[in-house]
PLY file of the C-alpha trace (Angstrom):
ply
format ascii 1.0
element vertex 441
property float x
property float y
property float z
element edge 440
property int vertex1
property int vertex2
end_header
28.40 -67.97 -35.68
26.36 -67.44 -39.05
24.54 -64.63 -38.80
23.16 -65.54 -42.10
20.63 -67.70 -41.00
18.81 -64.98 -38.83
15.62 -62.92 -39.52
13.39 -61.17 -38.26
10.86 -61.37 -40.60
7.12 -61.04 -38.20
9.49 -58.30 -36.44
10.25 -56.02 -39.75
6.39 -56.19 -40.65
5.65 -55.14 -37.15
8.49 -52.20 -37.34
6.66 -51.11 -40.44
3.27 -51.00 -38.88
4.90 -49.37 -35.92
6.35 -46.49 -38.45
2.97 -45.76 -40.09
1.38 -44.70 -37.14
3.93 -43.87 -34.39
6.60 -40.94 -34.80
10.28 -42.68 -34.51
8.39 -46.28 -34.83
8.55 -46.11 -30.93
7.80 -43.99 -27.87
11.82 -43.46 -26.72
13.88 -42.48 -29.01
16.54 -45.01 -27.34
14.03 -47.64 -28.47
14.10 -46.77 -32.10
14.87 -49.76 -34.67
17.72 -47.11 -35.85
19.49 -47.75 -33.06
19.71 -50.97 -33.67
21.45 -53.29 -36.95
19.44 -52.75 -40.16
16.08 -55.94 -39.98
17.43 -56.84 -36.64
15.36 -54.50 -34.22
13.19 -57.04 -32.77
9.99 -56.03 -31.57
9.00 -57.63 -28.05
6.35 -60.37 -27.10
6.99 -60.59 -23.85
8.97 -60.71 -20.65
10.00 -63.02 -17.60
12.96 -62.30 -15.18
15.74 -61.37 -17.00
14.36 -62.71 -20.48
12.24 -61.44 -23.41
10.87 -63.15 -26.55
10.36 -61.06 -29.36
7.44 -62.22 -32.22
9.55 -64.02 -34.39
9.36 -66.52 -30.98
13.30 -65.76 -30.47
14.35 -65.93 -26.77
17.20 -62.89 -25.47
19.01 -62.67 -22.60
17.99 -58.90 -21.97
20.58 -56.14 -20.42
19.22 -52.53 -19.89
15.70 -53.54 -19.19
13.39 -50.72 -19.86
16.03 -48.18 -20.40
17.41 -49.30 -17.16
14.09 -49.08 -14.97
13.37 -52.91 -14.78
16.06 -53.92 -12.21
13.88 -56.45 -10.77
13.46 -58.35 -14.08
10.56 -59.06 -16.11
6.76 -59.97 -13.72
8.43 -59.87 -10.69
5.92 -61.59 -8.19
6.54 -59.30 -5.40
5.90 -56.39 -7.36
3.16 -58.19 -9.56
1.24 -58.90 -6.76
1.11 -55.55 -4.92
0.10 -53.97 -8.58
-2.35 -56.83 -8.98
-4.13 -56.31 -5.50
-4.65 -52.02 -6.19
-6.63 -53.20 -9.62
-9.27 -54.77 -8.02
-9.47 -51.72 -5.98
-10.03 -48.61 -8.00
-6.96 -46.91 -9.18
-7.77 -42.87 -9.49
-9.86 -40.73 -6.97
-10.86 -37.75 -6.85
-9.17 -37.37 -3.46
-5.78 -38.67 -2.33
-5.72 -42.50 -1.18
-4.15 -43.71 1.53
-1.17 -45.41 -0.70
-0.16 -42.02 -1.31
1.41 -41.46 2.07
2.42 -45.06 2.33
4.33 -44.36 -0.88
5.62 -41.23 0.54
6.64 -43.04 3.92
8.71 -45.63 2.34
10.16 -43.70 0.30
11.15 -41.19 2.95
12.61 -44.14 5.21
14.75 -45.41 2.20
15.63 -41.58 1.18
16.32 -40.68 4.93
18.23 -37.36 3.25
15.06 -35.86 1.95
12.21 -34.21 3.95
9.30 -34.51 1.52
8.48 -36.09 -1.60
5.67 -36.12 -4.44
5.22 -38.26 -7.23
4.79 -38.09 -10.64
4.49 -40.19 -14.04
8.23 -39.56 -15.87
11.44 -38.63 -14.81
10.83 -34.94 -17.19
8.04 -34.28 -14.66
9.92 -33.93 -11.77
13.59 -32.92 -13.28
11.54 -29.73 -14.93
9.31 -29.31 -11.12
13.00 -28.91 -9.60
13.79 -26.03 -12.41
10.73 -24.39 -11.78
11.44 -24.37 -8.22
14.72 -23.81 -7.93
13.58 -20.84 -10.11
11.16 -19.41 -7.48
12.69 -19.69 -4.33
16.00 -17.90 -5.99
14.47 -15.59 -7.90
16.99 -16.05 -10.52
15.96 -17.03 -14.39
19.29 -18.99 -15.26
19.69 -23.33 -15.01
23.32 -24.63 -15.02
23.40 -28.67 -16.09
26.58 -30.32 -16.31
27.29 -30.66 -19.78
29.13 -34.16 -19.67
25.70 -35.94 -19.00
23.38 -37.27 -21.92
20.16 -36.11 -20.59
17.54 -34.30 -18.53
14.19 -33.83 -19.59
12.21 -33.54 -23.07
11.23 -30.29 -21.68
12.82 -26.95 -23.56
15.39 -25.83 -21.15
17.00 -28.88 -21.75
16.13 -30.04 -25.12
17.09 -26.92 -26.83
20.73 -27.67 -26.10
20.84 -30.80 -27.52
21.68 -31.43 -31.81
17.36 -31.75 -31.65
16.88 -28.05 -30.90
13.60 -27.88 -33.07
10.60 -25.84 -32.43
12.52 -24.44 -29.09
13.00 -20.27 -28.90
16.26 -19.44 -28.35
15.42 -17.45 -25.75
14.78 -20.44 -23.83
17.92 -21.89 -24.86
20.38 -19.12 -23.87
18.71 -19.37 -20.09
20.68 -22.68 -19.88
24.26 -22.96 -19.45
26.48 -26.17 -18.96
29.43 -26.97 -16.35
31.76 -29.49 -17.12
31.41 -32.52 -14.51
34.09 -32.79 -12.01
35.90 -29.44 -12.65
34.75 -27.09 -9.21
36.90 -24.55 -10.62
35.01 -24.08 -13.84
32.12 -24.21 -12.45
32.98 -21.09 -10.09
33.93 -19.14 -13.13
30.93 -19.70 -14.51
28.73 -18.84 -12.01
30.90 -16.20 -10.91
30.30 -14.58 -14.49
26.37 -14.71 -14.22
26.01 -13.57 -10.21
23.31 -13.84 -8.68
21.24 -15.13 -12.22
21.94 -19.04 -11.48
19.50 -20.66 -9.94
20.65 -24.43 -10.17
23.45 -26.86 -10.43
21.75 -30.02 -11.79
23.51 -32.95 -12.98
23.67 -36.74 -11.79
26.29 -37.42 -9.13
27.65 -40.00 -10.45
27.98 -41.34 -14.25
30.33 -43.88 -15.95
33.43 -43.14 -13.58
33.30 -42.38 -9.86
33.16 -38.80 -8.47
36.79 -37.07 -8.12
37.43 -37.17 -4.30
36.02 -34.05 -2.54
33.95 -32.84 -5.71
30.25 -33.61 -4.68
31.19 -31.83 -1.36
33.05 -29.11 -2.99
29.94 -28.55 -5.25
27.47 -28.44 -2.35
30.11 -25.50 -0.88
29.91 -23.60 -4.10
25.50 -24.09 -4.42
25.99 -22.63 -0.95
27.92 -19.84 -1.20
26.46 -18.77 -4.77
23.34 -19.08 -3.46
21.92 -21.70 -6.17
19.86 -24.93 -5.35
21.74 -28.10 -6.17
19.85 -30.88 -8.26
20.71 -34.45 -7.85
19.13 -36.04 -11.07
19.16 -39.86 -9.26
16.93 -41.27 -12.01
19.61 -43.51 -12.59
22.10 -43.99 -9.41
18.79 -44.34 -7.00
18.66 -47.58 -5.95
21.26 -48.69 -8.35
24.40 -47.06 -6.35
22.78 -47.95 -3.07
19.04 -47.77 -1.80
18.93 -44.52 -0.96
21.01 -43.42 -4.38
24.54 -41.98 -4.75
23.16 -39.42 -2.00
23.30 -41.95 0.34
25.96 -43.56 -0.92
28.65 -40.39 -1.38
27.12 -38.76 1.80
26.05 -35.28 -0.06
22.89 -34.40 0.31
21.19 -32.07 -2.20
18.36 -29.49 -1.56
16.01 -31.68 -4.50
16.67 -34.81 -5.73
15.06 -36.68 -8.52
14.50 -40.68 -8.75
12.21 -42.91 -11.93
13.52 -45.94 -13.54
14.17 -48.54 -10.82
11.84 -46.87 -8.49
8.89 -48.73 -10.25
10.55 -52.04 -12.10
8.54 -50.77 -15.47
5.51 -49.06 -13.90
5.42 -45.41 -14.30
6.31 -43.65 -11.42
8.99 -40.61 -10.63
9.55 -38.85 -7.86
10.81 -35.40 -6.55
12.08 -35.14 -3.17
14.30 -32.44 -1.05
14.08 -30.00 1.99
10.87 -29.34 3.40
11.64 -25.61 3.27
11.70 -25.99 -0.47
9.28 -28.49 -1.30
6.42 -27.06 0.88
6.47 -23.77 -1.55
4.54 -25.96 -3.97
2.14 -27.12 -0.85
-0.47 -25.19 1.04
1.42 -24.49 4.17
3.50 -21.54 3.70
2.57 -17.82 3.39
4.25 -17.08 0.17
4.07 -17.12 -3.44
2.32 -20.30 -4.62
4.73 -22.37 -7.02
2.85 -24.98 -9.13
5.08 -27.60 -8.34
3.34 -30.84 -9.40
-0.01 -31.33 -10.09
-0.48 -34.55 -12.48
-3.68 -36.38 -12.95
-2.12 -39.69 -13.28
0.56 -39.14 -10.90
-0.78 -41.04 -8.17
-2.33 -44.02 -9.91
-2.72 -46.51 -7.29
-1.40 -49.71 -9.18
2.12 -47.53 -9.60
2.29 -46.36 -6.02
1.81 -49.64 -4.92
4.66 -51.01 -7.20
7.08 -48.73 -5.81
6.66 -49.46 -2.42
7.26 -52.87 -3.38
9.90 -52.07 -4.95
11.63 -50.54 -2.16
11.07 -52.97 -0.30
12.20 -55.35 -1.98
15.81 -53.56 -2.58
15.55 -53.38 1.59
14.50 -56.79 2.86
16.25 -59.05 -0.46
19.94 -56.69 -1.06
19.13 -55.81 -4.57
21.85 -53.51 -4.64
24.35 -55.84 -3.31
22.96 -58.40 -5.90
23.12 -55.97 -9.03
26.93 -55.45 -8.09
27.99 -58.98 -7.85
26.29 -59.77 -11.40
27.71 -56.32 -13.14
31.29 -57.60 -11.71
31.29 -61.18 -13.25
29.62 -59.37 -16.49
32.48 -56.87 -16.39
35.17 -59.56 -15.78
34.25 -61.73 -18.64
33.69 -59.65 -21.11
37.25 -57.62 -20.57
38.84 -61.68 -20.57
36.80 -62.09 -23.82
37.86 -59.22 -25.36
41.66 -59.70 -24.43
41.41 -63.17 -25.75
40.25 -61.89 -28.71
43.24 -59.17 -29.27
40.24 -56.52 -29.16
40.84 -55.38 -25.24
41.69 -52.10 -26.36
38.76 -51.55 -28.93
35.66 -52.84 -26.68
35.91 -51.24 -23.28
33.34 -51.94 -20.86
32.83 -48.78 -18.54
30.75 -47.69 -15.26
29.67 -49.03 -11.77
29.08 -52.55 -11.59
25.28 -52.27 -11.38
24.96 -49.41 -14.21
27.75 -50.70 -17.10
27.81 -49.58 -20.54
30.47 -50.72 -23.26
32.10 -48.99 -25.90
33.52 -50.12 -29.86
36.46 -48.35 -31.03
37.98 -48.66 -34.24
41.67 -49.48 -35.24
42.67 -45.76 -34.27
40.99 -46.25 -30.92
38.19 -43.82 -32.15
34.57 -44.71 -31.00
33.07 -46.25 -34.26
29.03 -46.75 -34.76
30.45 -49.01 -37.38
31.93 -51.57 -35.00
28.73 -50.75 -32.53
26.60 -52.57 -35.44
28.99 -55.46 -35.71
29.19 -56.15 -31.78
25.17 -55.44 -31.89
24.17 -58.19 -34.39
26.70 -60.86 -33.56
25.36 -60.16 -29.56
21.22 -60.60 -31.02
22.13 -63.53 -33.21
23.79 -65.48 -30.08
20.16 -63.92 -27.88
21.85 -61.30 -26.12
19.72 -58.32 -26.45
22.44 -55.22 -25.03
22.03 -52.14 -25.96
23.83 -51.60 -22.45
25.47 -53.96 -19.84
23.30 -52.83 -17.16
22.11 -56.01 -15.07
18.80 -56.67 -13.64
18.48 -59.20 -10.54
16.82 -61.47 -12.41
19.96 -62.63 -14.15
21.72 -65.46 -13.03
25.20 -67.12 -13.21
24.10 -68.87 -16.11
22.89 -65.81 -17.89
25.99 -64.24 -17.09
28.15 -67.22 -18.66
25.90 -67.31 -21.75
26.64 -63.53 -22.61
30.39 -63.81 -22.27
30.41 -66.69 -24.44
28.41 -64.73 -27.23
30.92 -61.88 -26.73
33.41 -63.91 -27.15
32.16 -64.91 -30.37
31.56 -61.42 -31.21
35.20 -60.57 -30.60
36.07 -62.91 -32.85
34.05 -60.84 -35.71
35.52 -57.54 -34.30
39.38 -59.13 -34.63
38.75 -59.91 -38.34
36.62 -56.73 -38.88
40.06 -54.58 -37.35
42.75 -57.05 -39.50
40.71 -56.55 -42.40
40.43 -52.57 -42.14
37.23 -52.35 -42.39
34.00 -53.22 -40.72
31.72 -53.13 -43.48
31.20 -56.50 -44.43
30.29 -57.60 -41.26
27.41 -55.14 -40.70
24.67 -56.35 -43.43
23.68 -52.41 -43.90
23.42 -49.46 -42.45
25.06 -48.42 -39.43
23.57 -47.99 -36.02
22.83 -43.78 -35.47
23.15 -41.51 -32.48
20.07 -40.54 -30.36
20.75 -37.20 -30.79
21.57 -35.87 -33.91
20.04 -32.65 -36.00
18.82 -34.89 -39.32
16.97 -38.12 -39.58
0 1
1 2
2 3
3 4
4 5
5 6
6 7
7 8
8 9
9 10
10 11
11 12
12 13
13 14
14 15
15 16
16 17
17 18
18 19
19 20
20 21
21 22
22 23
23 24
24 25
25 26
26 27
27 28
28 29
29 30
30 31
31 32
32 33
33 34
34 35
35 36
36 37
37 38
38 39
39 40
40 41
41 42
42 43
43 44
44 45
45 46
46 47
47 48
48 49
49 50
50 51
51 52
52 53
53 54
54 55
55 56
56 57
57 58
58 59
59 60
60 61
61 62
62 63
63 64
64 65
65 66
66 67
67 68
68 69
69 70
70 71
71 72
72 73
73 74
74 75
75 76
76 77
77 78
78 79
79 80
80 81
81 82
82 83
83 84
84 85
85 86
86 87
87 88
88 89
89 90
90 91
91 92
92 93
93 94
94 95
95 96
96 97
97 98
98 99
99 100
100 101
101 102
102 103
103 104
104 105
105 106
106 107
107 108
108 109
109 110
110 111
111 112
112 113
113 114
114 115
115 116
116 117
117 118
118 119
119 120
120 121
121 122
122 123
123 124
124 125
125 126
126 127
127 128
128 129
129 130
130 131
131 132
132 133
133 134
134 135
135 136
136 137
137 138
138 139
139 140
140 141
141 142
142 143
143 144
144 145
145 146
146 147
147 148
148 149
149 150
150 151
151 152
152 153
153 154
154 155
155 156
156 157
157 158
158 159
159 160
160 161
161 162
162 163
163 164
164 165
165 166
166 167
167 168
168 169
169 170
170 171
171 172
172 173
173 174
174 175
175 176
176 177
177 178
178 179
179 180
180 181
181 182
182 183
183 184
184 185
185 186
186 187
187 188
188 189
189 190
190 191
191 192
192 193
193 194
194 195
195 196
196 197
197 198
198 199
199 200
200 201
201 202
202 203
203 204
204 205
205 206
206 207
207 208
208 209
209 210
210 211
211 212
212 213
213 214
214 215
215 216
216 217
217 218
218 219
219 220
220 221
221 222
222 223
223 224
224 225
225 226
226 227
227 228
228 229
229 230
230 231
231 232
232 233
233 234
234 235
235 236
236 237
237 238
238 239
239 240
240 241
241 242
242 243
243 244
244 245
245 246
246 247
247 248
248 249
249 250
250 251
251 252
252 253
253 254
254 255
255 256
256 257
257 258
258 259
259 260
260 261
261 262
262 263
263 264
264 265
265 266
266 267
267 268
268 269
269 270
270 271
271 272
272 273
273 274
274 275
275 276
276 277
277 278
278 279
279 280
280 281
281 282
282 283
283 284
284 285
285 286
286 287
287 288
288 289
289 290
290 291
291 292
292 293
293 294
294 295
295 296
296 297
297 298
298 299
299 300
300 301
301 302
302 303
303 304
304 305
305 306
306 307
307 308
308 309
309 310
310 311
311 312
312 313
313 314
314 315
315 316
316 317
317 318
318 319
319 320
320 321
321 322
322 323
323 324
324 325
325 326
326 327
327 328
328 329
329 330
330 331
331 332
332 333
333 334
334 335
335 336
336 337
337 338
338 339
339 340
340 341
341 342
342 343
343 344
344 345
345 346
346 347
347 348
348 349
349 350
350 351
351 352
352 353
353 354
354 355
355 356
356 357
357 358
358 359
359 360
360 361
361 362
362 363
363 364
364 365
365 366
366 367
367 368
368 369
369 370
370 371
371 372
372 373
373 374
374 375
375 376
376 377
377 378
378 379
379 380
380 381
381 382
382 383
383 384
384 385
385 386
386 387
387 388
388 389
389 390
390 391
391 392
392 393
393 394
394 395
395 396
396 397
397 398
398 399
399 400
400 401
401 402
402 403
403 404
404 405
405 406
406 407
407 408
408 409
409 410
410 411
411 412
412 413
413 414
414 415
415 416
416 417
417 418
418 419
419 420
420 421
421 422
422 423
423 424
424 425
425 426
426 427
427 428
428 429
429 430
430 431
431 432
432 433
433 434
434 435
435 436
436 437
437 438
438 439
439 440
C-alpha cells in the first residue's frame, strides 16, 4: 500500500473554508477533520447505498453512516420516495397534519412497549424532555446517568460532566450524578445516599457488551422501589438491536424511552415515547401541573415524518435487523482473521453487537493508543474504507464486506511493523487523531 501517493488536496481547501466560518470546521464534533489523520479528512460529495465520494472524486466504502443514523444506506428509494411525495405537499402547518398520527401509529405498533410518543428534531430534544419530566412527576431535582456511556445530550445537565464543562454553572453540574453500568449494587448506594432527590436512572441498555443477566430487570426493581423514572436512551439500540430496540429485545420496559439515528436513515427526526400516565403531563388531558414537554417548530416537518414511517417499515416488511447482523458478523469475523494473520489480534480488537461494532488500537503494552488509531485510520482511507466505526448499514454487500477485510489486512500489516519497530510515528504523516472530549483544543 503507498500511502504516499494520496491527497486530498480539493478536500484540505474545503476543510479550510469550512474552518473560517463554522466552529469545529463541522456541525458534530465526531465529524471534525481532528478526528481524523492530519490532510486526510475528506469532505463528502455525495452518497449512494453504502458508498460516498468525497470532492477529490475518491470513492469509500462508508461504515458508521451519519454517526450511525443511515442504516438504510445512502438515497434509499423507499425512503426517498415517501420524503419526495410530502415536498410537493407543503411541509409545516400551522396545525398538526395527518402524518403526525400516522407517524405516531407506526411507531407505536413497532414500539408496542410504549403508550404515547412525540417527535422532535435531535436526539438532545427528547433525552433533556425525559429529564424535565422525570423531574416533574417526582418532584425531585437530582438526574443519575450511567457514567460508562459516552453521551446524552449537548444540554447542561449532561454536558457539564464531560472534560467540555465550559460556560455550564456548577450548580447545574452537581444536580447530576453517575452510576456505573451493570453494578445494581452501586447504584442502590447511591441512590440510597440522596433519598428521595433522584429523579432518573438514564443510560442506554445496552452498549459494546451485552447486559449482565438479570441487570436491566434488577434496575427496573430498584427505579421502582426508589421511586425514580427509568430512561432508556435507545438512540442507538432502536432498531439496531431489534425493531422495537433493546426494550423489545431484553424484555424491560422503561417508563420513557428515547429513539433518533436509524429512526430517520439521515432525516432529522427523534422521538420520546413511554407510559401514557407520564407522557400525557406534557398534553392537555390531565388536571395537573402543565410540564412543557416538547414543543418544537420543526419537529413535525412533514418530509421527516414521512421518512420515518418508511423507515419502519422498511425494518418490518424487508428484516433490516436480521440483515445488519449477518453483515456486522462477516465484518467481525474477518477483521479478527486479519488481525491474527497479521500477529496484531491482541492490539486491534473489534467490540459490540453485530449491527453496532466499534474497534479498538492498542499499543505494544496493550494500552489504547490514538497513535495506532491514526495509522489503522489512513491505511483504511487510502484502500477507500471510510471507518471511523464498524457499524454496518444494509446497503453493504458481500463484496463490500470482502473489500474492507482485505484493506485491514493491509493495514495490519502497517500496525505489525509499527509494534516491531516501537514506535508508530513514522507511519502516521503528522499529528495524531484527538478525543471528542477533551478540556483544550
Amino acid at each position: 500500500m503507498n500511502t504516499e501517493d494520496f491527497s486530498l488536496p480539493r478536500s484540505r481547501r474545503a476543510n479550510e473554508r469550512l474552518h473560517a466560518l463554522i466552529p469545529g470546521g463541522a456541525h458534530t464534533y465526531a465529524k471534525g477533520d481532528d478526528q481524523y489523520p492530519e490532510d486526510l479528512a475528506p469532505v463528502i460529495s455525495h452518497g449512494r447505498g453504502a458508498h460516498v465520494w468525497d470532492v477529490d472524486g475518491n470513492r469509500y466504502v462508508e461504515y458508521g453512516s451519519g454517526l450511525r443514523s443511515v442504516s438504510l444506506g445512502h438515497v434509499h428509494p423507499r425512503v426517498t420516495e415517501a420524503v419526495r411525495r410530502e415536498l410537493d405537499r407543503g411541509g409545516n402547518f400551522v396545525r398538526p397534519s395527518i402524518l403526525e398520527v400516522e407517524a405516531a401509529e407506526r411507531f407505536l405498533a413497532t414500539v408496542p412497549t410504549a403508550e404515547m410518543v412525540k417527535f422532535a428534531k435531535n436526539g438532545s430534544d427528547v433525552t433533556t424532555a425525559a429529564v424535565r419530566l422525570a423531574r416533574a412527576v417526582t418532584g425531585r431535582p437530582r438526574v443519575a446517568v450511567c457514567g460508562d456511556q459516552p453521551f446524552f445530550s449537548t444540554d447542561d445537565w449532561f454536558i457539564g460532566t464531560t472534560p467540555m464543562p465550559a460556560g455550564i454553572p456548577a450548580a447545574t453540574t452537581e444536580l447530576t450524578l453517575a452510576f456505573p453500568y451493570g453494578d445494581l449494587a452501586a447504584t442502590e448506594e447511591l441512590l440510597s445516599r440522596h433519598p428521595d432527590e433522584v429523579a432518573c436512572l438514564i443510560l442506554e441498555p445496552a452498549g459494546h457488551s451485552e447486559p449482565p443477566p438479570g441487570y436491566l430487570a434488577g434496575l427496573r426493581e430498584l427505579a421502582d422501589r426508589h421511586g425514580c423514572v427509568l430512561v432508556f436512551d435507545e438512540m442507538i439500540t432502536g432498531l439496531r438491536w431489534s425493531e422495537a430496540g433493546a426494550q423489545g429485545l431484553y424484555g424491560v420496559v422503561p417508563d420513557l424511552s428515547t429513539f433518533g439515528k436509524a429512526l430517520g436513515n439521515g432525516f432529522a427526526v427523534s422521538a420520546l415515547a413511554g407510559r401514557r400516565e407520564l407522557m400525557e403531563r406534557g398534553g392537555l388531558r390531565h388536571s395537573g401541573d402543565r410540564v412543557f414537554l416538547l414543543s418544537t417548530t420543526h419537529g413535525a416537518e412533514t418530509h421527516s415524518l414521512a421518512a420515518a414511517t418508511a423507515v419502519l417499515t422498511t425494518y418490518a416488511e424487508e428484516g433490516i435487523t436480521a440483515r445488519l447482523h449477518a453483515l456486522g458478523e462477516r465484518l467481525a469475523a474477518g477483521v479478527r482473521a486479519a488481525a491474527a494473520g497479521a500477529g496484531v489480534g491482541e492490539h486491534l480488537l473489534v467490540r459490540g453487537r453485530a449491527s453496532n461494532l466499534v474497534f479498538a488500537t492498542l499499543d505494544g503494552a496493550g494500552r489504547p493508543s490514538q497513535e495506532y488509531r491514526t495509522l489503522f485510520l489512513r491505511a483504511l482511507l487510502t484502500g477507500g474504507v471510510l471507518a471511523p466505526s464498524f457499524v454496518v448499514s444494509s446497503a453493504l454487500d458481500e463484496a463490500d464486506i470482502d473489500h474492507t477485510v482485505e484493506v485491514v489486512a493491509e493495514a495490519c500489516t502497517l500496525y505489525r511493523k509499527a509494534l516491531d519497530a516501537g514506535d508508530p510515528t513514522p507511519w502516521l504523516a503528522g499529528r495524531p487523531v484527538k478525543p471528542v472530549f477533551r478540556r483544550l483544543a
